[in-house]
N, C-alpha and C positions, 0 to 999 in steps of 0.2 A: 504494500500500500504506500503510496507516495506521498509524504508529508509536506510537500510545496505547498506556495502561500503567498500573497502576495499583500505585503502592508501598505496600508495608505494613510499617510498623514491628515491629521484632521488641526483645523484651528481651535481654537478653546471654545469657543462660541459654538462648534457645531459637537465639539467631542461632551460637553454641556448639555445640549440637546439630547441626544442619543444616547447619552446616559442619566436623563431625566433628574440632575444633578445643580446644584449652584453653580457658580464662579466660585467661592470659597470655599467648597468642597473640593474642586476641583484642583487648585491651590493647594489646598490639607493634602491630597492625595497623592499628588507628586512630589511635596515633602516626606511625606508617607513611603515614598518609594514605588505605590502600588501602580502607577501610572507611569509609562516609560514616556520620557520628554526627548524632543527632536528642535535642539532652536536652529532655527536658519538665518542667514546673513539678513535678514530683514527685520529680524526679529523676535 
């Protein structure tokens, strides 16, 4: 069984969404560690 996968970066504002979640949750969570963070040259 092949375990490929393909991740897509999400901004806060939609990773927020979709996990039916605050901003400051979301905040707490990747301090938490529980949320793997991707910053870009942007931002």
């Amino acid at each position: 069984m092949s375990t490929d996968f393909v991740e897509r970066l999400l901004r806060p504002k939609e990773a927020c969404q979709l996990l039916s979640i605050s901003y400051s949750t979301l905040l707490r969570w990747i301090r938490e560690g529980k949320i793997r963070v991707v910053r870009t040259e942007g931002g």
